[in-house]
C-alpha positions as a Markdown table, in Angstrom:
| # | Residue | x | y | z |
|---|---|---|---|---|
| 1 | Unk | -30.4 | -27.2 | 2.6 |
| 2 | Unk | -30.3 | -25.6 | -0.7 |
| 3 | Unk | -33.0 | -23.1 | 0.1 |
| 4 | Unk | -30.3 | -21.7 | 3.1 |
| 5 | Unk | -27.8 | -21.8 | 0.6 |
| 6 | Unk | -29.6 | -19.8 | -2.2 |
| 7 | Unk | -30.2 | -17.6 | 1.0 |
| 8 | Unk | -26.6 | -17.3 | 2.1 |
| 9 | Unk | -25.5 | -16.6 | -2.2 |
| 10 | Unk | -28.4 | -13.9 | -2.4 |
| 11 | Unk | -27.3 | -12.1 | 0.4 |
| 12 | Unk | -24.1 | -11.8 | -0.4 |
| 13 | Unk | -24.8 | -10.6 | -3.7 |
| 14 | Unk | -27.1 | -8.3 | -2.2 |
| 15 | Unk | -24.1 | -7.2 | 0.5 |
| 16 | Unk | -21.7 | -6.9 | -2.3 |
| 17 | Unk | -23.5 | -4.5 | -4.9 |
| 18 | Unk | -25.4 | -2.9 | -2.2 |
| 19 | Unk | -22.1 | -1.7 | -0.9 |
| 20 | Unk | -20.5 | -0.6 | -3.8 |
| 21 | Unk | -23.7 | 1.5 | -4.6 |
| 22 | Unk | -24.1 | 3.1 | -1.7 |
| 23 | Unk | -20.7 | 3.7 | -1.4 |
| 24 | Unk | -20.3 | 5.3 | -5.0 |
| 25 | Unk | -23.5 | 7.6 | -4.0 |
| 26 | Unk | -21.9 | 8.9 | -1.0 |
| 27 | Unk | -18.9 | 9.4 | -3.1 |
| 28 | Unk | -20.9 | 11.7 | -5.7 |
| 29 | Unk | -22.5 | 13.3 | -2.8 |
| 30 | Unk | -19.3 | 14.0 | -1.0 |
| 31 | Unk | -18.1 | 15.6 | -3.9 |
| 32 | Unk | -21.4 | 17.6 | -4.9 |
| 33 | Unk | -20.9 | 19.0 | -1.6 |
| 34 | Unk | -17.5 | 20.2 | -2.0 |
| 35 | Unk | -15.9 | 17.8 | 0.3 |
| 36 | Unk | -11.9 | 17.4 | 0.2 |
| 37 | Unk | -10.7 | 14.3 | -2.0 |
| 38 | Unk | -9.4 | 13.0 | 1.6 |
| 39 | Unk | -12.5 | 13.0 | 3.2 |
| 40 | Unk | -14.3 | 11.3 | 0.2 |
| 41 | Unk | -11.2 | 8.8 | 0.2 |
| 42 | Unk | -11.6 | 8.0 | 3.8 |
| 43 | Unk | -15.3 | 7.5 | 2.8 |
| 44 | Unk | -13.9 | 4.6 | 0.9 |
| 45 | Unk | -11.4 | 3.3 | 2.8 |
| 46 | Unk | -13.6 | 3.2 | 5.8 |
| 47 | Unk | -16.4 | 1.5 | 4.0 |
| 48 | Unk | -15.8 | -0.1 | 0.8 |
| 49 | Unk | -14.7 | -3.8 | 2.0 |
| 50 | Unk | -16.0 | -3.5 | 5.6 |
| 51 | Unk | -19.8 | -2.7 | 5.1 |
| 52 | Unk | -20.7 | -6.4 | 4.9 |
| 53 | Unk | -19.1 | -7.3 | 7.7 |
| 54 | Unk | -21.0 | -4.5 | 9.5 |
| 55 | Unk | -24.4 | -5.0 | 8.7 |
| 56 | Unk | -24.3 | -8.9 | 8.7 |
| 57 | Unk | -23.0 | -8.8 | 12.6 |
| 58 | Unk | -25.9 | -6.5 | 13.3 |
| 59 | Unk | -28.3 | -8.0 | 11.7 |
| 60 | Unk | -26.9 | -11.2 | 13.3 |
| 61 | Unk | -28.0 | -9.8 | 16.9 |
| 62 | Unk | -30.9 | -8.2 | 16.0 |
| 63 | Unk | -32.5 | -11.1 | 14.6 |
| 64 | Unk | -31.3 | -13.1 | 18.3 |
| 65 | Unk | -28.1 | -15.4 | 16.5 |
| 66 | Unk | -25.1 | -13.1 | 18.4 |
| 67 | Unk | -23.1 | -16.0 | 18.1 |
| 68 | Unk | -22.8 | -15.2 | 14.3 |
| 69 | Unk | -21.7 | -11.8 | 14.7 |
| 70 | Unk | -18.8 | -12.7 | 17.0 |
| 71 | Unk | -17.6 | -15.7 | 14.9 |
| 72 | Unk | -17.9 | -13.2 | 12.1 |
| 73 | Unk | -15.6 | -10.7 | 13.5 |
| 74 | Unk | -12.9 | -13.0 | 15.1 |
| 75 | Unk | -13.1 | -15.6 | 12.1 |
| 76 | Unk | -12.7 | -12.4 | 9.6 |
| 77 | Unk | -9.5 | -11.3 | 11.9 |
| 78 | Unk | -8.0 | -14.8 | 11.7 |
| 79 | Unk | -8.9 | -15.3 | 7.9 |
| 80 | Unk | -7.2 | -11.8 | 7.1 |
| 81 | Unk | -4.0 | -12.8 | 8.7 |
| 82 | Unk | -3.2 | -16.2 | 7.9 |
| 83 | Unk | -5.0 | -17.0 | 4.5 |
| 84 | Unk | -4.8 | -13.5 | 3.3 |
| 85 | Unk | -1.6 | -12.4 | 3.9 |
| 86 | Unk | -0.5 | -16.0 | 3.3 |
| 87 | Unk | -2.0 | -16.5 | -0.1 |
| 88 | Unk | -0.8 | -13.6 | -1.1 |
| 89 | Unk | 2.5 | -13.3 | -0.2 |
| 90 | Unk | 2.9 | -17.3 | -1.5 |
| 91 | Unk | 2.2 | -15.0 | -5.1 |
| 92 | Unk | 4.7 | -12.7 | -4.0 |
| 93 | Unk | 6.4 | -12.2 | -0.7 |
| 94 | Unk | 5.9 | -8.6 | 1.3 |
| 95 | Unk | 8.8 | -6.3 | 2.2 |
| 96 | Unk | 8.9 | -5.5 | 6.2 |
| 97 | Unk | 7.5 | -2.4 | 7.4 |
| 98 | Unk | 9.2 | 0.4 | 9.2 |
| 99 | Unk | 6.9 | 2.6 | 10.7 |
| 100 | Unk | 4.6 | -0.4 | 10.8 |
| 101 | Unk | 3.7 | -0.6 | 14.4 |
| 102 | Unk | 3.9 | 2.9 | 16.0 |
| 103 | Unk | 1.5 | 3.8 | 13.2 |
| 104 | Unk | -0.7 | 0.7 | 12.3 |
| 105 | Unk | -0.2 | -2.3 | 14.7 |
| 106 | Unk | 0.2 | -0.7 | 18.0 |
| 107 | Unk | -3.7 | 0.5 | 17.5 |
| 108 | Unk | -4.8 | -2.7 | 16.0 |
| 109 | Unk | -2.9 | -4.8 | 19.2 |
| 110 | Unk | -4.6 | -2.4 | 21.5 |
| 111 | Unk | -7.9 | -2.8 | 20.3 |
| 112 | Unk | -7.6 | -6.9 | 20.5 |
| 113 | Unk | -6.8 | -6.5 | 24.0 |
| 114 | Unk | -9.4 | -4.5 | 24.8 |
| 115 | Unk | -12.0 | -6.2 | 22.9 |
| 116 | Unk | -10.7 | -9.7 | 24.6 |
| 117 | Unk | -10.8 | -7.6 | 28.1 |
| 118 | Unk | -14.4 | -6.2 | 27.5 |
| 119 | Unk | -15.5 | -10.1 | 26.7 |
| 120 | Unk | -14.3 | -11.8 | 29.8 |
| 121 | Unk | -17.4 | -12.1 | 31.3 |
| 122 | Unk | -19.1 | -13.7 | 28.1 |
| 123 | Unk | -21.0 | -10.7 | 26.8 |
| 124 | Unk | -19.7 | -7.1 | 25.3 |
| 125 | Unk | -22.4 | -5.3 | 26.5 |
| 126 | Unk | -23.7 | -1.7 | 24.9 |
| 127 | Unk | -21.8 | 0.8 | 26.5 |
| 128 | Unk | -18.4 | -0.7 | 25.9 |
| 129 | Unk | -19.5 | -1.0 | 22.2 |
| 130 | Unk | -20.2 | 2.5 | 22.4 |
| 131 | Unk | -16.5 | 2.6 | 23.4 |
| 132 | Unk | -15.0 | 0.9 | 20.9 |
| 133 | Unk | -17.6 | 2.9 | 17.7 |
| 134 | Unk | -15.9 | 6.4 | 19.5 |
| 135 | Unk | -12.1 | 4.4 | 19.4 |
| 136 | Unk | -12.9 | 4.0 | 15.5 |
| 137 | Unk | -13.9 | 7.4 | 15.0 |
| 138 | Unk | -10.8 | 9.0 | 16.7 |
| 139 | Unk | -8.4 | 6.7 | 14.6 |
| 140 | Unk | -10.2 | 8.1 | 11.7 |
| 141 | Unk | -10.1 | 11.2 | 12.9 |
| 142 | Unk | -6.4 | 11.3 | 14.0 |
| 143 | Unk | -5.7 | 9.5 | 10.4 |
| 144 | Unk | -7.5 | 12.6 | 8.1 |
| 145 | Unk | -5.3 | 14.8 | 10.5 |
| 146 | Unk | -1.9 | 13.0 | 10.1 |
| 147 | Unk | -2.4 | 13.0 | 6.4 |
| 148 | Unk | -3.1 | 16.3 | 6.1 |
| 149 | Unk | -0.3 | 17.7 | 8.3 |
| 150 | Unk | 1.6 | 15.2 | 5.7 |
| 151 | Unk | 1.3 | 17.1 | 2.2 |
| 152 | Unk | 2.9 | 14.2 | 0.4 |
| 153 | Unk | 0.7 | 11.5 | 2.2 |
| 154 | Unk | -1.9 | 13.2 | 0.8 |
| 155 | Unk | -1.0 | 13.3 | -2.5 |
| 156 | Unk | -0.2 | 9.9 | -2.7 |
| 157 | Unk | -3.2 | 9.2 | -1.4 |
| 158 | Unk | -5.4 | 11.2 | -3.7 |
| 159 | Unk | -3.3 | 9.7 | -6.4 |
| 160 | Unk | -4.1 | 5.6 | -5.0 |
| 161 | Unk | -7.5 | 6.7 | -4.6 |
| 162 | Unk | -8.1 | 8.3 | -7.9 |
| 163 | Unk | -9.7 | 5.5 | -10.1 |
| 164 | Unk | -11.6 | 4.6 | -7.6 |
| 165 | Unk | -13.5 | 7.9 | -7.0 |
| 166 | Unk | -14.6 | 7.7 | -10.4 |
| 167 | Unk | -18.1 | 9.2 | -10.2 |
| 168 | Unk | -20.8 | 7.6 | -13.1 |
| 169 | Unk | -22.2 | 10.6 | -14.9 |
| 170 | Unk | -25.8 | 9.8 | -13.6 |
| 171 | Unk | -24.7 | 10.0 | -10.2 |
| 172 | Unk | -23.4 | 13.7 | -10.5 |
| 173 | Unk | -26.6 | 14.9 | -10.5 |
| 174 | Unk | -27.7 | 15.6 | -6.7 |
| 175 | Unk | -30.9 | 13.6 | -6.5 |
| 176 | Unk | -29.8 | 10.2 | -8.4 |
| 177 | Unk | -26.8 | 10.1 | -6.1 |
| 178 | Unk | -28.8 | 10.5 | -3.2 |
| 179 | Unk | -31.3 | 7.8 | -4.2 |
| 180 | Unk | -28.2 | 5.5 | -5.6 |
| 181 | Unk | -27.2 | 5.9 | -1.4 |
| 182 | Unk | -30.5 | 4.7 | -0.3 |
| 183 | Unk | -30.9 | 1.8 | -2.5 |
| 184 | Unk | -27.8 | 0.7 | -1.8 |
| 185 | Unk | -28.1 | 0.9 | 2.1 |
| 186 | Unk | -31.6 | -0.8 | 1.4 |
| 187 | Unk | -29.9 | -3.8 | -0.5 |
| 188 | Unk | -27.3 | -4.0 | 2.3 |
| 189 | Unk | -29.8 | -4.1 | 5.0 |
| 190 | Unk | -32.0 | -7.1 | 3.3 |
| 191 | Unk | -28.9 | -9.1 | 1.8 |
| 192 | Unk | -27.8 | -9.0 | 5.6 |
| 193 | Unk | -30.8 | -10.5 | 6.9 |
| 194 | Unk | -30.9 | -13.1 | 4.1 |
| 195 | Unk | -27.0 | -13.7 | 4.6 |
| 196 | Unk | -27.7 | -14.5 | 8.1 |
| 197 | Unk | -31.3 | -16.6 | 7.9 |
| 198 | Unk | -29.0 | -18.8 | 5.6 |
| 199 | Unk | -26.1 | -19.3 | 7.6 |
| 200 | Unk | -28.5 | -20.1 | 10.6 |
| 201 | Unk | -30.4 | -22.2 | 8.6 |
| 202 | Unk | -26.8 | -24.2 | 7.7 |
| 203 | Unk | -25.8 | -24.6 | 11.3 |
| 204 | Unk | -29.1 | -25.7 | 12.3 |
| 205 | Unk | -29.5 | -28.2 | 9.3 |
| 206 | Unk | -25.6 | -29.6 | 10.5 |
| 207 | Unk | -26.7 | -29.5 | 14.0 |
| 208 | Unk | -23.6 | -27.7 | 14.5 |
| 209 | Unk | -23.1 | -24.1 | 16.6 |
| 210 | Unk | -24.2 | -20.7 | 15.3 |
| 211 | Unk | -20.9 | -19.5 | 16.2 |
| 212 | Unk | -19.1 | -21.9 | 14.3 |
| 213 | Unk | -20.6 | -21.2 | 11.2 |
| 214 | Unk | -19.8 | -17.7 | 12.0 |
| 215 | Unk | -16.1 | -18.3 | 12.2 |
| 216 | Unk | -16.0 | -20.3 | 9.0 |
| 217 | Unk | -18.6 | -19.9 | 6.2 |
| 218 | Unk | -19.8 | -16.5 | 7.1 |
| 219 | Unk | -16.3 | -15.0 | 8.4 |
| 220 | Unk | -15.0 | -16.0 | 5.2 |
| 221 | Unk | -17.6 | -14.8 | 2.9 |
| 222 | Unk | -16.9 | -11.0 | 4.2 |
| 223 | Unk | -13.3 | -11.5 | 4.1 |
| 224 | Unk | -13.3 | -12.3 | 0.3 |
| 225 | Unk | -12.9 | -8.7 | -0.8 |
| 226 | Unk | -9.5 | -8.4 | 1.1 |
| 227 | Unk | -8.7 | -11.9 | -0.1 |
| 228 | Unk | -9.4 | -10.6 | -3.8 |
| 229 | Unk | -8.3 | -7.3 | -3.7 |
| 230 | Unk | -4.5 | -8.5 | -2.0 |
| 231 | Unk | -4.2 | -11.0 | -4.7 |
| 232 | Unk | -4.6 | -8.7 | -7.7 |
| 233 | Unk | -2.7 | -6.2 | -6.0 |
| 234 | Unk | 0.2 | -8.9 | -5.5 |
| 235 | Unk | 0.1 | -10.1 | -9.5 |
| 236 | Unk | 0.1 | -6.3 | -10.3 |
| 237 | Unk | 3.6 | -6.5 | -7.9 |
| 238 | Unk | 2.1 | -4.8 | -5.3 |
| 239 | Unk | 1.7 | -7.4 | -2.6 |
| 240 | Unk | 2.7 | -5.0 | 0.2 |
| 241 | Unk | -0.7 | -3.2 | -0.5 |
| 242 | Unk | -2.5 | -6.2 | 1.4 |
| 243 | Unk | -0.8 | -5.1 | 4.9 |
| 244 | Unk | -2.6 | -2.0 | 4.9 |
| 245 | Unk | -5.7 | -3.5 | 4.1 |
| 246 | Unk | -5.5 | -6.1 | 6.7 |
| 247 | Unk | -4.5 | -4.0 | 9.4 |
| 248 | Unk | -7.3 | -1.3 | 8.2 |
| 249 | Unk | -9.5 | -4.3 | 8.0 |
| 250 | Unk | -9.0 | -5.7 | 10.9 |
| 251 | Unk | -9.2 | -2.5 | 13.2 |
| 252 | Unk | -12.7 | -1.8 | 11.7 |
| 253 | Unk | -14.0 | -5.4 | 12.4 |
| 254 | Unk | -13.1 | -4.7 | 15.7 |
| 255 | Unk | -14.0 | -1.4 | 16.6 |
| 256 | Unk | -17.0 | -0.8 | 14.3 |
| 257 | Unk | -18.2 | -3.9 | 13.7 |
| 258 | Unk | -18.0 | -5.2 | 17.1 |
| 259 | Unk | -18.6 | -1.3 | 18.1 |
| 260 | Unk | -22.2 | -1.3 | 16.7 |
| 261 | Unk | -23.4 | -5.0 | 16.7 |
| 262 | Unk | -22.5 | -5.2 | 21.0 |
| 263 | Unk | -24.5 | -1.3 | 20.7 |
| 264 | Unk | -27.8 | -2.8 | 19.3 |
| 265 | Unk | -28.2 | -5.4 | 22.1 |
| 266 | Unk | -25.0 | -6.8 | 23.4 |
| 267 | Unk | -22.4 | -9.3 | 21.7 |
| 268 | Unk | -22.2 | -12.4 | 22.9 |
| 269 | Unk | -19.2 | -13.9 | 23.7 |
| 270 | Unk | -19.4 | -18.2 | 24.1 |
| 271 | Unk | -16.8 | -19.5 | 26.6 |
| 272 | Unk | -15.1 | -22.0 | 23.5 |
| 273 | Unk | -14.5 | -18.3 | 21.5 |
| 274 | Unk | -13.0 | -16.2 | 24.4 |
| 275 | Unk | -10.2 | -19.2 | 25.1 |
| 276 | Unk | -9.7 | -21.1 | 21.7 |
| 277 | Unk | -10.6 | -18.1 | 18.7 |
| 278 | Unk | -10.0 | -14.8 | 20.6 |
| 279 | Unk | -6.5 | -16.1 | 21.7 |
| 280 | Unk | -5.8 | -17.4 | 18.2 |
| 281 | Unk | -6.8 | -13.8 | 17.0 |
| 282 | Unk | -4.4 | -12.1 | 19.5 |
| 283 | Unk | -1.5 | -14.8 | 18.6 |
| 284 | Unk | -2.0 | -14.1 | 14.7 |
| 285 | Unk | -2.1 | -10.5 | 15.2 |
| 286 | Unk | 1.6 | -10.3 | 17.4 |
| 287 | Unk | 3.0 | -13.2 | 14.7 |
| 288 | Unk | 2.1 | -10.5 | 12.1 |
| 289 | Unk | 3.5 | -7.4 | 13.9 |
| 290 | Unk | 7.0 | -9.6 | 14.5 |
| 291 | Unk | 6.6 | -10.4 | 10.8 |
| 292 | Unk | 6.4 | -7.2 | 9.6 |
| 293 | Unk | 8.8 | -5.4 | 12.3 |
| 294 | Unk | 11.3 | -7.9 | 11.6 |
| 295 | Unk | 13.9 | -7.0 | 8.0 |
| 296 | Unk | 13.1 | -9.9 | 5.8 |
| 297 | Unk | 9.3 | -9.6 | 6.4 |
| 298 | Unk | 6.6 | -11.9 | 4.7 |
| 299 | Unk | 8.7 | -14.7 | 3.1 |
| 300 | Unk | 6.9 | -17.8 | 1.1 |
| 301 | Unk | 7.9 | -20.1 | 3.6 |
| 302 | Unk | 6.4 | -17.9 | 6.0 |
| 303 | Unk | 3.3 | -17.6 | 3.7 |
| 304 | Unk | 3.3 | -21.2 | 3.7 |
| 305 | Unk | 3.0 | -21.5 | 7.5 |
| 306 | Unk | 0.6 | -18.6 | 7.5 |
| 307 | Unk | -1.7 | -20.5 | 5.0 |
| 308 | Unk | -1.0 | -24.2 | 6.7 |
| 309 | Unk | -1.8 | -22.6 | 10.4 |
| 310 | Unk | -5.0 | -21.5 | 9.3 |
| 311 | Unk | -6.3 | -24.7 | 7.4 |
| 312 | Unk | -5.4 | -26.3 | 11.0 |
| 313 | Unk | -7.4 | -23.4 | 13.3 |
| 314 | Unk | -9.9 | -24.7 | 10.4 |
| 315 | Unk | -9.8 | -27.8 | 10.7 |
| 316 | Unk | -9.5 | -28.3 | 14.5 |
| 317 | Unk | -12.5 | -25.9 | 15.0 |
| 318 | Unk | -14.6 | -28.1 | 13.1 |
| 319 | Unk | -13.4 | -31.0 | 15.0 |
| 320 | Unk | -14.8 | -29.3 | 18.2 |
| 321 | Unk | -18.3 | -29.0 | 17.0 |
């Protein structure tokens, strides 16, 4: 048992720095190449908290546990709506959002649908993962658009960006950045297969379901980023800041992580997930659109349900196994 819990810590160290140095890489090499700050800021946005999430659901269904990858990207959906948003706005409650679904929750509601649709049958199968990868890249490339039609947008968004496209002297020169890029993808690549091996190891020792674990311990390991990212933004008396990266969060788990794990050999979709977590996903995700459309927005009682709903999903999952 402790050997698949060493495991499961080492990998996610592994994940963790191995992202943040192949991100910062492609950052230096984005700029060495003369690339716009927005493109080297969608870089980041794109990839900073969502790489782990990536790679452990892919390595997940190469390695034959599929069930992992699809607990990991519905259990990281539910985490980021109900304890994320609800931990954080219990620090500090969030205003609502005008332009909040037309431009960020009509995609991400469309995308559940679909991704519940393309499940039905109990397996997402490559070519509708291939679907769902080219979704993510036209939102991308529909967002990089908008914000450069939007001159301010893009200001502020160079501005939000700035500190963290801080490139490390070593990594201006060409070759080191390049290098910095492939270690890091290497330490992503084995922290994922160790990340998984342990989890698998956990459910097995527990006798409980792959999939379970997925939903729980491994869903939320890759959503602590989010989790700590919105709760220093909320003590800094930003709070609002953790909408954005939910919703961002949340598409990309979707799209690109459940894009490319279905493309390398099908997702796997257990009966028990499609009608108990993939309709608690969709049902978090229009409670947080009303939320957010409606003038008061995230309030702490609110927050308070958020966070008590999801330590009963929790707790009534685990019941189940």
């Amino acid at each position: 048992m402790l050997t698949f819990v060493l495991m499961m810590a080492a990998g996610f160290a592994l994940l963790y720095f191995g992202g943040e140095t192949m991100v910062r890489g492609a950052v230096a090499l984005g700029r060495w190449l003369d690339l716009s700050p927005l493109v080297v800021g969608i870089i980041i946005i794109g990839l900073a908290t969502s790489l782990p999430e990536m790679v452990v659901s892919v390595q997940a269904v190469l390695l034959g546990k599929p069930e992992i990858a699809t607990g990991n990207i519905l259990g990281s959906n539910i985490a980021n709506i109900l304890l994320v948003l609800g931990l954080t706005a219990l620090i500090l409650p969030m205003h609502h959002q005008p332009r909040a679904f037309a431009r960020d929750a009509a995609p991400l509601l469309l995308s559940v649908i679909v991704f519940i649709t393309f499940a039905v049958d109990g397996l997402v199968e490559p070519a509708q993962g291939l679907i769902l990868f080219l979704a993510l890249l036209g939102l991308m490339t529909w967002e990089f658009r908008r914000a450069r039609r939007e001159t301010r947008l893009a200001r502020e968004l160079e501005e939000e960006l700035e500190e963290e496209m801080q490139v490390h002297p070593l990594l201006e020169k060409p070759p080191l950045a390049m290098l910095a890029t492939i270690i890091g993808l290497a330490m992503l690549v084995w922290g994922g297969d160790y990340f998984v091996r342990g989890a698998s190891g956990i459910a097995e020792y527990f006798g409980v379901s792959h999939g379970l674990i997925g939903l729980t311990l491994v869903a939320l390991g890759t959503s602590s980023p989010e989790l700590a990212s919105s709760i220093i933004a909320a003590r800094h008396g930003h709070s609002d800041v953790a909408y954005g990266n939910v919703v961002g969060s949340n598409l990309f788990n979707i799209l690109g992580v459940g894009g490319a794990a279905a493309l390398v050999g099908g997702l796997t979709v257990p009966s028990v997930m499609l009608k108990v977590d993939a309709m608690v996903m969709l049902a978090a995700t229009v409670v947080m659109i009303a939320v957010f459309a409606w003038r008061k927005g995230l309030t702490r009682p609110l927050a308070a349900l958020f966070t008590l709903s999801y330590l009963a999903y929790i707790s009534y999952r685990a019941g189940m196994a």
